[in-house]
Each structure stands twice: as structure tokens, then as C-alpha cells.
mmCIF file as Biopython writes it, N, C-alpha, C and O atoms, coordinates in Angstrom:
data_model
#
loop_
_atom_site.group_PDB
_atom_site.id
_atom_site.type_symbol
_atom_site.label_atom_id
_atom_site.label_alt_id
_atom_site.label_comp_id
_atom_site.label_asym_id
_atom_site.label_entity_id
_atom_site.label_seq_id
_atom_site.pdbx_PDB_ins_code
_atom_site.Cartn_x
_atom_site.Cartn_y
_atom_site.Cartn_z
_atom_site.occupancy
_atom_site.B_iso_or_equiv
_atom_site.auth_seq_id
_atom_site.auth_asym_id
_atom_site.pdbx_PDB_model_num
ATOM 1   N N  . UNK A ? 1  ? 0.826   -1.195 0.000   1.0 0.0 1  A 1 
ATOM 2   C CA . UNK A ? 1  ? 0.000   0.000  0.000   1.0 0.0 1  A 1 
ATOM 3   C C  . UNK A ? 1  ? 0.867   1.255  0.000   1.0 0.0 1  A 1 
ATOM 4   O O  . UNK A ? 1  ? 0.517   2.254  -0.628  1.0 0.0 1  A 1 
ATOM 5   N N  . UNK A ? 2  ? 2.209   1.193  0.836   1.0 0.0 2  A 1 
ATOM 6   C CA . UNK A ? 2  ? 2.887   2.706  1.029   1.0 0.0 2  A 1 
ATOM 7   C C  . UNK A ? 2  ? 3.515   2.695  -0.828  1.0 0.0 2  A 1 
ATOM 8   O O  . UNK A ? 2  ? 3.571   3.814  -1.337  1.0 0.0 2  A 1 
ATOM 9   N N  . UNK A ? 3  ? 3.860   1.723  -1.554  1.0 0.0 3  A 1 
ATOM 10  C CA . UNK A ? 3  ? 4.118   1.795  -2.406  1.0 0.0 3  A 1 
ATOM 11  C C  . UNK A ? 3  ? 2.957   2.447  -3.741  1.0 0.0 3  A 1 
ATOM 12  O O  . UNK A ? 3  ? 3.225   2.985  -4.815  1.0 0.0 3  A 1 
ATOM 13  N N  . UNK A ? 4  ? 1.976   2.199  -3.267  1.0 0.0 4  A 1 
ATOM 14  C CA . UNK A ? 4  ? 0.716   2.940  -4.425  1.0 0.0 4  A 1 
ATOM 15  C C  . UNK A ? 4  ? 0.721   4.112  -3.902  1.0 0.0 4  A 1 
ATOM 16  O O  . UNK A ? 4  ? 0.961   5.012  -4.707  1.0 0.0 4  A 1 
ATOM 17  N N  . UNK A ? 5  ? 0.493   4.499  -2.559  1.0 0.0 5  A 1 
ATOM 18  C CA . UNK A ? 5  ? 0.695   6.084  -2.259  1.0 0.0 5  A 1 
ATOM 19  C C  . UNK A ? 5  ? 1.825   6.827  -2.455  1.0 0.0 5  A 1 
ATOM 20  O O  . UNK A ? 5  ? 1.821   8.023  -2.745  1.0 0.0 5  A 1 
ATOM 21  N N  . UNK A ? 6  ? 2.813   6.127  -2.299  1.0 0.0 6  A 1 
ATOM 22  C CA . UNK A ? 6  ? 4.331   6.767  -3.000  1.0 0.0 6  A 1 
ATOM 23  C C  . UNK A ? 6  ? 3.951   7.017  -4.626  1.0 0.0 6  A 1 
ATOM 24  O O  . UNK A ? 6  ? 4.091   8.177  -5.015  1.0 0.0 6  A 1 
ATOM 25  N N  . UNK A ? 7  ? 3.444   5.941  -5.678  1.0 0.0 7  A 1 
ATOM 26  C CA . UNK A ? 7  ? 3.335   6.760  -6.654  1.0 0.0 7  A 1 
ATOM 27  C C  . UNK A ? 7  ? 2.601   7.736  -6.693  1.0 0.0 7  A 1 
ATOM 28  O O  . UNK A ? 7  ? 3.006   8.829  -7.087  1.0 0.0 7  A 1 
ATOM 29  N N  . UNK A ? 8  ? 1.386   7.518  -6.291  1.0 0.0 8  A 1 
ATOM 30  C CA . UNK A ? 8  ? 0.090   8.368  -6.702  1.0 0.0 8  A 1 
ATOM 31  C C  . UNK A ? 8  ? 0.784   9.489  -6.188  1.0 0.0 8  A 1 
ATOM 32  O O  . UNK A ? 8  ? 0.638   10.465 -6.924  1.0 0.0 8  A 1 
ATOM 33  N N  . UNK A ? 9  ? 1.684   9.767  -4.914  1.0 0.0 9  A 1 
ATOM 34  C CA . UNK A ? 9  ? 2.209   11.265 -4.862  1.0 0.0 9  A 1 
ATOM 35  C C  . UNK A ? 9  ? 2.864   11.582 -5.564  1.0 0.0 9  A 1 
ATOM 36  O O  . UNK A ? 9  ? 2.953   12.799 -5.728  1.0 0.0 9  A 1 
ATOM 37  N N  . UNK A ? 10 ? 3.655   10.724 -6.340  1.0 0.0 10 A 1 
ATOM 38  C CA . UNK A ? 10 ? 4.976   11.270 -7.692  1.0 0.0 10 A 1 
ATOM 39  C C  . UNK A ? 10 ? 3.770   11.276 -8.929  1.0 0.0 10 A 1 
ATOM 40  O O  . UNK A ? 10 ? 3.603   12.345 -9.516  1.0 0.0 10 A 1 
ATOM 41  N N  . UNK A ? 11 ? 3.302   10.617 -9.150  1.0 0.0 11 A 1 
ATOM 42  C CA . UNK A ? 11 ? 1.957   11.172 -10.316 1.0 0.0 11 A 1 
ATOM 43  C C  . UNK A ? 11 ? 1.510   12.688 -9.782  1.0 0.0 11 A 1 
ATOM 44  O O  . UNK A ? 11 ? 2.026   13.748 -10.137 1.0 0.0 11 A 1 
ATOM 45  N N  . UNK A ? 12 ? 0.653   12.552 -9.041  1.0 0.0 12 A 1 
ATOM 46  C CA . UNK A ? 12 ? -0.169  13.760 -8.773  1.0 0.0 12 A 1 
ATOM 47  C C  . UNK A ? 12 ? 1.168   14.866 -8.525  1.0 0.0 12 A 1 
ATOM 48  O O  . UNK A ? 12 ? 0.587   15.920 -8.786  1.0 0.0 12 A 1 
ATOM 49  N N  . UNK A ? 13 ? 2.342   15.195 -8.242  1.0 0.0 13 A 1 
ATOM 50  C CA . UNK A ? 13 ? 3.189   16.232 -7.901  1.0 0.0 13 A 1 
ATOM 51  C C  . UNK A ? 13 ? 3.781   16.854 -8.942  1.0 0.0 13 A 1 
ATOM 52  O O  . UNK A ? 13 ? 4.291   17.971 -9.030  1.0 0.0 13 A 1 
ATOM 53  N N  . UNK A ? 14 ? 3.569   15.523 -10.123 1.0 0.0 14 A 1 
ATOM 54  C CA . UNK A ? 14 ? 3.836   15.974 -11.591 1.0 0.0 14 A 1 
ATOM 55  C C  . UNK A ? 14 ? 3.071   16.556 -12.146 1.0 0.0 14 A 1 
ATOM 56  O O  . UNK A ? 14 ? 3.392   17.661 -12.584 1.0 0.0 14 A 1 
ATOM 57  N N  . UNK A ? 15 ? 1.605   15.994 -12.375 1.0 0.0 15 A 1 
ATOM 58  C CA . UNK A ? 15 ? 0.440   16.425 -12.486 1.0 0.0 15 A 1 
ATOM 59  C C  . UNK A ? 15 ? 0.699   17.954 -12.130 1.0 0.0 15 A 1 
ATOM 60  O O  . UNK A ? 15 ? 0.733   18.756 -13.064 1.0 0.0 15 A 1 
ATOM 61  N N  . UNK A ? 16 ? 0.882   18.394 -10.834 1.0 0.0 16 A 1 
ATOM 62  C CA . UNK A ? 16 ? 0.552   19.795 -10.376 1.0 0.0 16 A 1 
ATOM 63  C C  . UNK A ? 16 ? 1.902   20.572 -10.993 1.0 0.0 16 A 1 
ATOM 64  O O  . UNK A ? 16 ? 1.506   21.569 -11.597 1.0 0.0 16 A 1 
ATOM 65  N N  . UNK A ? 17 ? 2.798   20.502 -11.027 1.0 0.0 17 A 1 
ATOM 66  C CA . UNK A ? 17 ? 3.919   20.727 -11.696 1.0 0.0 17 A 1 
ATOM 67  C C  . UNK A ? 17 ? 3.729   21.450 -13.365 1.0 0.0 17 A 1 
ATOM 68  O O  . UNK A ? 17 ? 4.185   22.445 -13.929 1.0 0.0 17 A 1 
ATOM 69  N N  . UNK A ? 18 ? 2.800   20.337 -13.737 1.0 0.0 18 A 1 
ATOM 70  C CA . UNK A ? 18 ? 2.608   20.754 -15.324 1.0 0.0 18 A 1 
ATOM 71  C C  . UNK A ? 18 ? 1.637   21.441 -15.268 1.0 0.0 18 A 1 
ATOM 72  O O  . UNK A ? 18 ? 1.766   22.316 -16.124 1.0 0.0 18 A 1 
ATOM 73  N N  . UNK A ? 19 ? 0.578   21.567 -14.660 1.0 0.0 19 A 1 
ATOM 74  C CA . UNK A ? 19 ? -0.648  22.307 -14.144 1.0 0.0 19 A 1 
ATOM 75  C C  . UNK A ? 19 ? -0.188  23.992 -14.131 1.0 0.0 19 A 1 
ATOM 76  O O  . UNK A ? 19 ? -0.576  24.876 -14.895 1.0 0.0 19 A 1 
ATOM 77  N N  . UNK A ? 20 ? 0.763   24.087 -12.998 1.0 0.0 20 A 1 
ATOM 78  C CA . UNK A ? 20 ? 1.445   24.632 -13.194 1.0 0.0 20 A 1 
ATOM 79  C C  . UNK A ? 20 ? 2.306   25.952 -13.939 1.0 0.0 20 A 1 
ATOM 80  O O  . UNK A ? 20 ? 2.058   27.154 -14.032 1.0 0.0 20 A 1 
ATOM 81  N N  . UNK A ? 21 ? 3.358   25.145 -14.381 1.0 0.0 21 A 1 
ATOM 82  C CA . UNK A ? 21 ? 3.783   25.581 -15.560 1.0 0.0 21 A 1 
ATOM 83  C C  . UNK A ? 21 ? 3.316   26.013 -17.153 1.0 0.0 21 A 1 
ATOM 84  O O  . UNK A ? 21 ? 3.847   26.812 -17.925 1.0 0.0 21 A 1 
ATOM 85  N N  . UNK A ? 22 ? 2.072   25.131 -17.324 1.0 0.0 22 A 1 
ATOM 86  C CA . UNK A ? 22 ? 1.212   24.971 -18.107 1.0 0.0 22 A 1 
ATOM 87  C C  . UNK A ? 22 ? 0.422   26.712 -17.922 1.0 0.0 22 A 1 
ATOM 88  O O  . UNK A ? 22 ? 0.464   27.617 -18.756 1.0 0.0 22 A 1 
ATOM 89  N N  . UNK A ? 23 ? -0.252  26.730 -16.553 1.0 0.0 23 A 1 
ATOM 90  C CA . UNK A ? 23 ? -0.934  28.115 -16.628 1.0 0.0 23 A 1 
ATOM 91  C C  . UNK A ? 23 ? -0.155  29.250 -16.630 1.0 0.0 23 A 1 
ATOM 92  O O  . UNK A ? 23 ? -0.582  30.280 -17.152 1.0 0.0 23 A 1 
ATOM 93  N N  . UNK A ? 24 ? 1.273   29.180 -15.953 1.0 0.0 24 A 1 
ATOM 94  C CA . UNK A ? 24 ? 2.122   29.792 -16.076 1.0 0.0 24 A 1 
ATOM 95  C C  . UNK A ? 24 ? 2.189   30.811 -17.665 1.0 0.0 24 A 1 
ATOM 96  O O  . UNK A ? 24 ? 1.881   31.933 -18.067 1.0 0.0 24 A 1 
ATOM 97  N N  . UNK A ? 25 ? 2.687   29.782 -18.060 1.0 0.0 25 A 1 
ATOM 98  C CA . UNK A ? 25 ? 3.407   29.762 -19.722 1.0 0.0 25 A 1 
ATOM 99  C C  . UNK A ? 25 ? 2.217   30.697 -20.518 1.0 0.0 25 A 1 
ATOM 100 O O  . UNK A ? 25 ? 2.498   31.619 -21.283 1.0 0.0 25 A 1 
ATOM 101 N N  . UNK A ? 26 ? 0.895   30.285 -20.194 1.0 0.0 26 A 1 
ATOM 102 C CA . UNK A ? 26 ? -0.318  30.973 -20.899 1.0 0.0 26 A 1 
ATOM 103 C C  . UNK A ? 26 ? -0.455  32.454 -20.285 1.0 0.0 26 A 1 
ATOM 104 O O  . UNK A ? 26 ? -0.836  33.454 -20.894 1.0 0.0 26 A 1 
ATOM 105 N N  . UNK A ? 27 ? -0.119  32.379 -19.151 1.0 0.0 27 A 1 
ATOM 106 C CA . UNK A ? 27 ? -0.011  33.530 -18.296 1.0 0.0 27 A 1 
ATOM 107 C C  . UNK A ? 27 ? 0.609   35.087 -19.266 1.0 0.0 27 A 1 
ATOM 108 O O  . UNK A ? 27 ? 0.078   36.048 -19.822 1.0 0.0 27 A 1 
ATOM 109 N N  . UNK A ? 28 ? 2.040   34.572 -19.024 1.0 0.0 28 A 1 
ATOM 110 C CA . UNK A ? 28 ? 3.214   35.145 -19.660 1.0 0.0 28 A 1 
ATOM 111 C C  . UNK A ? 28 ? 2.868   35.776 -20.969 1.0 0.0 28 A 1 
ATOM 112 O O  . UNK A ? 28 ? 3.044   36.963 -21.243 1.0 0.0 28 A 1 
ATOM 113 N N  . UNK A ? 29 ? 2.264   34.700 -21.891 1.0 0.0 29 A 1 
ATOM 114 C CA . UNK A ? 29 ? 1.790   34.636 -23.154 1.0 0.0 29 A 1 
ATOM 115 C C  . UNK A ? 29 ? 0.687   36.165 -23.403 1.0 0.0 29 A 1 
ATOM 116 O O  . UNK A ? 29 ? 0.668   36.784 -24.467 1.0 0.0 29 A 1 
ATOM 117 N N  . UNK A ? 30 ? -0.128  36.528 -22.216 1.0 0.0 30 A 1 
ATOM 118 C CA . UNK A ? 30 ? -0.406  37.778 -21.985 1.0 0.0 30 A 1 
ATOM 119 C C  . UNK A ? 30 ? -2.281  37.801 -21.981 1.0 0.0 30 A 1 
ATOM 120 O O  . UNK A ? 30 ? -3.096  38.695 -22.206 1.0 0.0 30 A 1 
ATOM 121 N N  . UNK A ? 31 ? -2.430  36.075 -21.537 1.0 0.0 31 A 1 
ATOM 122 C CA . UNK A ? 31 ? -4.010  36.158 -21.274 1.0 0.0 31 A 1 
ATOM 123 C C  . UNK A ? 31 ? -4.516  35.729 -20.264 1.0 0.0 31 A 1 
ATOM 124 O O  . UNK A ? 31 ? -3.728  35.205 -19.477 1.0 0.0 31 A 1 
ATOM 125 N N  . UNK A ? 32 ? -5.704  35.759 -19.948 1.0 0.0 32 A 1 
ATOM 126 C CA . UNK A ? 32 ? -5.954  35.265 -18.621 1.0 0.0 32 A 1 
ATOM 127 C C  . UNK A ? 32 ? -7.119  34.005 -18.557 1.0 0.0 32 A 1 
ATOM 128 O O  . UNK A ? 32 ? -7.674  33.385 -17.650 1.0 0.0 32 A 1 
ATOM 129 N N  . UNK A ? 33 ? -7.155  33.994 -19.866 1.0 0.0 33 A 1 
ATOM 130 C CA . UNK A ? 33 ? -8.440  32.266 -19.640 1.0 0.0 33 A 1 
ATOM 131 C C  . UNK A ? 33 ? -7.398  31.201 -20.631 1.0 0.0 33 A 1 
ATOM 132 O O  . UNK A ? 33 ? -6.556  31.330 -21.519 1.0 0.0 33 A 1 
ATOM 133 N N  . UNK A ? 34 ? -7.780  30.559 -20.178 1.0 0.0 34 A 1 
ATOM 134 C CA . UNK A ? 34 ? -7.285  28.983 -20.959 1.0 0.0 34 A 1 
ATOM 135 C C  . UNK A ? 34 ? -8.853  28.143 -21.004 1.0 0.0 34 A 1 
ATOM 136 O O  . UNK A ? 34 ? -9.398  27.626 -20.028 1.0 0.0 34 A 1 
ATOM 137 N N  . UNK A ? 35 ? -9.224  28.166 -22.001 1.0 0.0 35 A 1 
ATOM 138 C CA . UNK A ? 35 ? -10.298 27.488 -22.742 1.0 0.0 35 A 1 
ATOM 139 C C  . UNK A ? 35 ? -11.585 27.866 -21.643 1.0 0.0 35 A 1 
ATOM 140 O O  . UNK A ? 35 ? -12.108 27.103 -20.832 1.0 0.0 35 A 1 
ATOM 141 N N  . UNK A ? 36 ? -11.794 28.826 -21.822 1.0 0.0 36 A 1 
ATOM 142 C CA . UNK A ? 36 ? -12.346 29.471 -20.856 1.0 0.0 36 A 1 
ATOM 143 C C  . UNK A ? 36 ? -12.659 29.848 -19.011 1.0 0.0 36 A 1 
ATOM 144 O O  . UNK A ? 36 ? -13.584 30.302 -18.337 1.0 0.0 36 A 1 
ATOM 145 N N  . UNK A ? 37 ? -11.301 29.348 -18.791 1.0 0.0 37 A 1 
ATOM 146 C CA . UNK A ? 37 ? -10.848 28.817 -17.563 1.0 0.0 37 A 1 
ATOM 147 C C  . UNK A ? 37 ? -10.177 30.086 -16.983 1.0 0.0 37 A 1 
ATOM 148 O O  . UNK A ? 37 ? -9.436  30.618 -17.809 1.0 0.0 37 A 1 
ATOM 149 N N  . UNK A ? 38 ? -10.245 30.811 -15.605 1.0 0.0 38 A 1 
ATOM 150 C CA . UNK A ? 38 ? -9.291  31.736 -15.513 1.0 0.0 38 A 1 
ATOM 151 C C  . UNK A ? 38 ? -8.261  31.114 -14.522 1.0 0.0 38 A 1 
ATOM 152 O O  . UNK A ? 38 ? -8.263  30.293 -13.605 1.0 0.0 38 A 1 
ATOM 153 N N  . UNK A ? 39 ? -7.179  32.109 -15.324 1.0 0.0 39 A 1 
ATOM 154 C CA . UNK A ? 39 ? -5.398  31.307 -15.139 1.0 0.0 39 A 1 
ATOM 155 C C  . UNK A ? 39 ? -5.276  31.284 -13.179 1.0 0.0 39 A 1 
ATOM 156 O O  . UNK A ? 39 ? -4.523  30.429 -12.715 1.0 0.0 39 A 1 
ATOM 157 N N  . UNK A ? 40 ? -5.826  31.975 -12.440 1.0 0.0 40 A 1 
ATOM 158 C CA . UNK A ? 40 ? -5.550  31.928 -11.307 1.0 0.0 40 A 1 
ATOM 159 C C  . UNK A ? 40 ? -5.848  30.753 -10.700 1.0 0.0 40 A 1 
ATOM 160 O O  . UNK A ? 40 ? -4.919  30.022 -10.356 1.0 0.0 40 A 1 
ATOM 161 N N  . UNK A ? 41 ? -7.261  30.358 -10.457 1.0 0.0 41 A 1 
ATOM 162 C CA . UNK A ? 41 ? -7.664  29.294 -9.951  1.0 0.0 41 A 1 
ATOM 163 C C  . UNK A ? 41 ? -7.141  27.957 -10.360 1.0 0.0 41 A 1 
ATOM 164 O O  . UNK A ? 41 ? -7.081  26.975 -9.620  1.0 0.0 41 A 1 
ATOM 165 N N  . UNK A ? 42 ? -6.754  28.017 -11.657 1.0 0.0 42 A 1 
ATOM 166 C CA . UNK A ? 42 ? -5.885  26.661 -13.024 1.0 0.0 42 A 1 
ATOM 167 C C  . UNK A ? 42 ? -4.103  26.681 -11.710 1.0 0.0 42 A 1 
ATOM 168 O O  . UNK A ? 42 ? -3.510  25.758 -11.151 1.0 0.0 42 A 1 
ATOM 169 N N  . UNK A ? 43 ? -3.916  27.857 -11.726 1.0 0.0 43 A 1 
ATOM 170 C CA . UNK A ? 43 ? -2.523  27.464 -10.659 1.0 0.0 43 A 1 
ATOM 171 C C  . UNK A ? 43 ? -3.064  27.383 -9.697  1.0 0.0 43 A 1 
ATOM 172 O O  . UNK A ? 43 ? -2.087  26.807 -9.221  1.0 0.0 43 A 1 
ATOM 173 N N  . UNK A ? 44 ? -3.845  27.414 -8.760  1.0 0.0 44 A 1 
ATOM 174 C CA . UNK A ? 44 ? -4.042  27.729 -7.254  1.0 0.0 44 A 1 
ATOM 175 C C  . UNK A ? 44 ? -4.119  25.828 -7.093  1.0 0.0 44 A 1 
ATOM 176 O O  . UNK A ? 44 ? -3.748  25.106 -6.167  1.0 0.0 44 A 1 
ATOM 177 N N  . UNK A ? 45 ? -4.867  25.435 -8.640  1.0 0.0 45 A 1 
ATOM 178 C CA . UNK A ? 45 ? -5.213  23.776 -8.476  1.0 0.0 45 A 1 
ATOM 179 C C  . UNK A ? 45 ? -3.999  23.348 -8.556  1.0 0.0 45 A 1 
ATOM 180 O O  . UNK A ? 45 ? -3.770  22.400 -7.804  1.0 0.0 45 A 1 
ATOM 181 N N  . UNK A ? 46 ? -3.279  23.641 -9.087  1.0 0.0 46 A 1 
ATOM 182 C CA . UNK A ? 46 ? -1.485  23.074 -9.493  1.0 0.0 46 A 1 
ATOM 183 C C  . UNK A ? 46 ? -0.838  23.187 -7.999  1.0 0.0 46 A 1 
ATOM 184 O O  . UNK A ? 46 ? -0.167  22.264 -7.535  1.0 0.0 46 A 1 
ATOM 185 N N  . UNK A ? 47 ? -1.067  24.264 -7.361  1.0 0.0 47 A 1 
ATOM 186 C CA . UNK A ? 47 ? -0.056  24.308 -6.117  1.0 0.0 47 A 1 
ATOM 187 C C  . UNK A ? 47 ? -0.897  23.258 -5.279  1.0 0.0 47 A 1 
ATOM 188 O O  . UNK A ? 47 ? -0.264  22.552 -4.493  1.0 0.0 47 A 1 
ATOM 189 N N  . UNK A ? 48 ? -2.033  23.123 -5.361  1.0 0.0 48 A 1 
ATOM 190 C CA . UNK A ? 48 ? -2.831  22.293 -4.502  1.0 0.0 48 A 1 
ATOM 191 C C  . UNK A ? 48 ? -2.511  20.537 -4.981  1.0 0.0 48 A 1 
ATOM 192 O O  . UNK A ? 48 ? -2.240  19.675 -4.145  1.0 0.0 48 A 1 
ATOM 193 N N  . UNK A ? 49 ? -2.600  20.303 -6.290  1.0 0.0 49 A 1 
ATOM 194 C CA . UNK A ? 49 ? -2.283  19.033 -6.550  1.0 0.0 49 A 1 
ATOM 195 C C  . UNK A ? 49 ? -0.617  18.488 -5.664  1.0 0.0 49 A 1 
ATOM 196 O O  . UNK A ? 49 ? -0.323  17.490 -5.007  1.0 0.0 49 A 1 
ATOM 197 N N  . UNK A ? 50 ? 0.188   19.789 -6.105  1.0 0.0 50 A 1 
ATOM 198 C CA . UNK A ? 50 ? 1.633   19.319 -5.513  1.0 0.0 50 A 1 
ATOM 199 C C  . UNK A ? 50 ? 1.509   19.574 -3.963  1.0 0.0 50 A 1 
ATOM 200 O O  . UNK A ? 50 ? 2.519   19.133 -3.415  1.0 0.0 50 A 1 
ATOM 201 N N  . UNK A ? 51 ? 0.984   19.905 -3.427  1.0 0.0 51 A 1 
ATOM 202 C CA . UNK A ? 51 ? 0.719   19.796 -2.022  1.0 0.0 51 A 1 
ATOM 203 C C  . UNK A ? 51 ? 0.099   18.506 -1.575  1.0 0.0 51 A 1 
ATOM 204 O O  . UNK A ? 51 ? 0.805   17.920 -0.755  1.0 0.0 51 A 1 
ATOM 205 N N  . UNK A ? 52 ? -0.904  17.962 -1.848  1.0 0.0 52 A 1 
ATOM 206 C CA . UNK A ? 52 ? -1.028  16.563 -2.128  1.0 0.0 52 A 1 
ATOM 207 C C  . UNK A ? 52 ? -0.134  15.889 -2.478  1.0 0.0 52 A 1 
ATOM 208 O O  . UNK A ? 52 ? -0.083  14.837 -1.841  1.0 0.0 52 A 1 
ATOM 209 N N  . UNK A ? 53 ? 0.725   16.018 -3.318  1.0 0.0 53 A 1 
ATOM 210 C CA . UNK A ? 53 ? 1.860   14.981 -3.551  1.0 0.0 53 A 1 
ATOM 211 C C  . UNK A ? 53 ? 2.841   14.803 -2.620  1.0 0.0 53 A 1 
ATOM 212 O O  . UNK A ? 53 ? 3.394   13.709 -2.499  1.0 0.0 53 A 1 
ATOM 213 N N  . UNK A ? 54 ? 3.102   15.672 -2.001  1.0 0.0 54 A 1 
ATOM 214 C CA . UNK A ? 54 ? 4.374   16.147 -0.932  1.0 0.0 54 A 1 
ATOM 215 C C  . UNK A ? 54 ? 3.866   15.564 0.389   1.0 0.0 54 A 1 
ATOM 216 O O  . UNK A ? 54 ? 4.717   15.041 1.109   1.0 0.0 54 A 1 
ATOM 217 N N  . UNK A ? 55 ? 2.255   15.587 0.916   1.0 0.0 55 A 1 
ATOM 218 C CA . UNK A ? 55 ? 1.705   15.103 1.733   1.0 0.0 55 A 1 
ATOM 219 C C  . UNK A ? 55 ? 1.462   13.590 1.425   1.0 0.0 55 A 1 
ATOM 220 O O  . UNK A ? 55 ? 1.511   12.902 2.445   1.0 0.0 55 A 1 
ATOM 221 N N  . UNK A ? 56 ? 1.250   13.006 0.450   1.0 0.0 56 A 1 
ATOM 222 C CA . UNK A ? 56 ? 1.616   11.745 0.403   1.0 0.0 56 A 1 
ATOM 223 C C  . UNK A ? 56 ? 3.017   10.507 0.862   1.0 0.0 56 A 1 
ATOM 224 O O  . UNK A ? 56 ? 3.274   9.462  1.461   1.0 0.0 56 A 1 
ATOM 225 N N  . UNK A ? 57 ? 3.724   11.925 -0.192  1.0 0.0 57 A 1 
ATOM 226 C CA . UNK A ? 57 ? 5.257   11.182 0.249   1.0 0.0 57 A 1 
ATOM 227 C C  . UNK A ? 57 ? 5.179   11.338 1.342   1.0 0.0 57 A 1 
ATOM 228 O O  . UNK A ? 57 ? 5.500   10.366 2.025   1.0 0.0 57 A 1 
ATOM 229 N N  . UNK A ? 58 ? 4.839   12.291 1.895   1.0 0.0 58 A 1 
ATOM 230 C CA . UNK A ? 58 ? 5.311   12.342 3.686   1.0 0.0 58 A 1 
ATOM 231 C C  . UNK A ? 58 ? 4.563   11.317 4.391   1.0 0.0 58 A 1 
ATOM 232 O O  . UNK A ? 58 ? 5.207   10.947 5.372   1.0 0.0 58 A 1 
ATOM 233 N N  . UNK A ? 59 ? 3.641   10.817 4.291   1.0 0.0 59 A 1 
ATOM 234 C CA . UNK A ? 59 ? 2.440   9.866  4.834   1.0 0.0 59 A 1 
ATOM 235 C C  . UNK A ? 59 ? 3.718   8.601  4.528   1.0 0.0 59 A 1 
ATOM 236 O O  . UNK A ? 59 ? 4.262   8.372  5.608   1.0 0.0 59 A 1 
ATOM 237 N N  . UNK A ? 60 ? 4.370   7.689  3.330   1.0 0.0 60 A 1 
ATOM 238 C CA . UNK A ? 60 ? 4.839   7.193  2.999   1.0 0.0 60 A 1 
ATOM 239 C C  . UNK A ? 60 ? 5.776   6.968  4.098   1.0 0.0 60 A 1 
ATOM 240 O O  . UNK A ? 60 ? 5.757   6.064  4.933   1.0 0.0 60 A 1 
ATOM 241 N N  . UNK A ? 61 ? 6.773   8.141  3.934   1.0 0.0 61 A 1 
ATOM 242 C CA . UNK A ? 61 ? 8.169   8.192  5.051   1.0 0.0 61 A 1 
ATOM 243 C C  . UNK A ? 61 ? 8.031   8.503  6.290   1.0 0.0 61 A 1 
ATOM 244 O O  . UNK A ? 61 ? 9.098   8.472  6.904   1.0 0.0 61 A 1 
ATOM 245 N N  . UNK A ? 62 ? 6.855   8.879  7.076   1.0 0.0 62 A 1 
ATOM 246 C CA . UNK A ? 62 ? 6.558   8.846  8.245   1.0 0.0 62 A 1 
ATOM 247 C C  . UNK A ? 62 ? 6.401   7.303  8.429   1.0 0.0 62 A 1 
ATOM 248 O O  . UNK A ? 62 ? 7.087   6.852  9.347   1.0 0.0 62 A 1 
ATOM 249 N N  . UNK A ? 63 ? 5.509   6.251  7.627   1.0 0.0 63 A 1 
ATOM 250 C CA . UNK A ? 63 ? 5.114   5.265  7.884   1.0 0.0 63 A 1 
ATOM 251 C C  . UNK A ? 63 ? 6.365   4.235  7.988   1.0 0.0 63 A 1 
ATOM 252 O O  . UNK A ? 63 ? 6.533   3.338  8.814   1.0 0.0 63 A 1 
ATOM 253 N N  . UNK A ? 64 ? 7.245   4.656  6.840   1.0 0.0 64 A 1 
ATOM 254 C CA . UNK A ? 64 ? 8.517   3.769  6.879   1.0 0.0 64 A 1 
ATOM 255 C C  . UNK A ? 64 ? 9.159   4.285  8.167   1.0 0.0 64 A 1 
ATOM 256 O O  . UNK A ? 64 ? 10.125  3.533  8.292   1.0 0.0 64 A 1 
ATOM 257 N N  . UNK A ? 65 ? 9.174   5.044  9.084   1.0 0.0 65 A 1 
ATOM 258 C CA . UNK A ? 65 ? 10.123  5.487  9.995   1.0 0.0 65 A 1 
ATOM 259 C C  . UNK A ? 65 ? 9.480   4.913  11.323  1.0 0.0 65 A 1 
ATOM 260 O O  . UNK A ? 65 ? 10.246  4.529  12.206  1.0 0.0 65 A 1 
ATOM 261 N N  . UNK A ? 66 ? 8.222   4.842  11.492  1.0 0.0 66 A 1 
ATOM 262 C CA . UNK A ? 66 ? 7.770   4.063  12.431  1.0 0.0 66 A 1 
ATOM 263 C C  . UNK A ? 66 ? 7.392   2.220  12.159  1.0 0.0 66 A 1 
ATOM 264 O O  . UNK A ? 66 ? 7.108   1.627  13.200  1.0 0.0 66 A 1 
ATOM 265 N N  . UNK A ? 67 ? 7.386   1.419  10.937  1.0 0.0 67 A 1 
ATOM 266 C CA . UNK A ? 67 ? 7.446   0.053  10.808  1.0 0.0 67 A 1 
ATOM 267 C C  . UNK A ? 67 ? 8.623   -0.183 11.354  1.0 0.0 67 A 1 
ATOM 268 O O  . UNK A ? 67 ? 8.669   -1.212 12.028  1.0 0.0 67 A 1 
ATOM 269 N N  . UNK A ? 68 ? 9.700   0.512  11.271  1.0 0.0 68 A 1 
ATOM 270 C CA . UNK A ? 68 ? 10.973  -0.051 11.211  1.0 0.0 68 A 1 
ATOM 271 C C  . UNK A ? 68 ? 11.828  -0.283 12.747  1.0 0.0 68 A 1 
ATOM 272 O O  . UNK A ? 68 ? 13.012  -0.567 12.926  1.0 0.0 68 A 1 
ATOM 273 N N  . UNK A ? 69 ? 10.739  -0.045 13.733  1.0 0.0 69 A 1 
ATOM 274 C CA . UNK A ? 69 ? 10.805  0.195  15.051  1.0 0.0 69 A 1 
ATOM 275 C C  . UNK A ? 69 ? 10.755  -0.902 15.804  1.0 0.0 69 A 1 
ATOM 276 O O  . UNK A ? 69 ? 10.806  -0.811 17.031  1.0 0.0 69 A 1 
#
């Protein structure tokens, strides 16, 4: 099981990563909707996906630090 939550946090941290960068890049580009989407909330979900990911791994390596006891 710590091994499916270890990925699903390296999936989802990527996920938010490109999320991301992705609204970023459109940002820059000098607009503010992406397919009628506005660019703020599109990153606010990106920092939120990689926050989930980071809280996974940590769920992961907390768990390995107490089995090993």
C-alpha cells in the first residue's frame, strides 16, 4: 500500500507541476483564460495538486520510519 501512495504522490506532484507551468506559460503569453478557464484558480489547483503529492510522500516516510521500530 505505502508503495501505491508513494506513486500516486509522484503522479499527482507531476500532475501539479505541469498544471502549473502549463498556466504559467499561458499567463506570460499575456491572457488570462485557458479554454475558458481563468489562469488563477488553473494554478491555485497546481499548487494544490503538488501539495497533495508532498503530503503523500510524507504519509509514505513517516510510515517507513515508524514500521521499522
Amino acid at each position: 500500500m505505502d508503495r501505491l501512495i508513494g506513486l500516486v504522490g509522484n503522479v499527482v506532484g507531476v500532475v501539479g507541476i505541469a498544471v502549473c507551468l502549463g498556466s504559467g506559460a499561458v499567463r506570460l503569453s499575456g491572457a488570462y483564460y485557458l479554454a475558458g478557464v481563468q489562469l488563477m484558480p488553473l494554478f491555485t489547483m497546481g499548487i494544490a495538486l503538488m501539495v497533495m503529492g508532498c503530503l503523500a510522500k510524507l504519509h509514505v516516510l513517516g510510515r517507513a520510519g515508524t514500521s521499522s521500530r
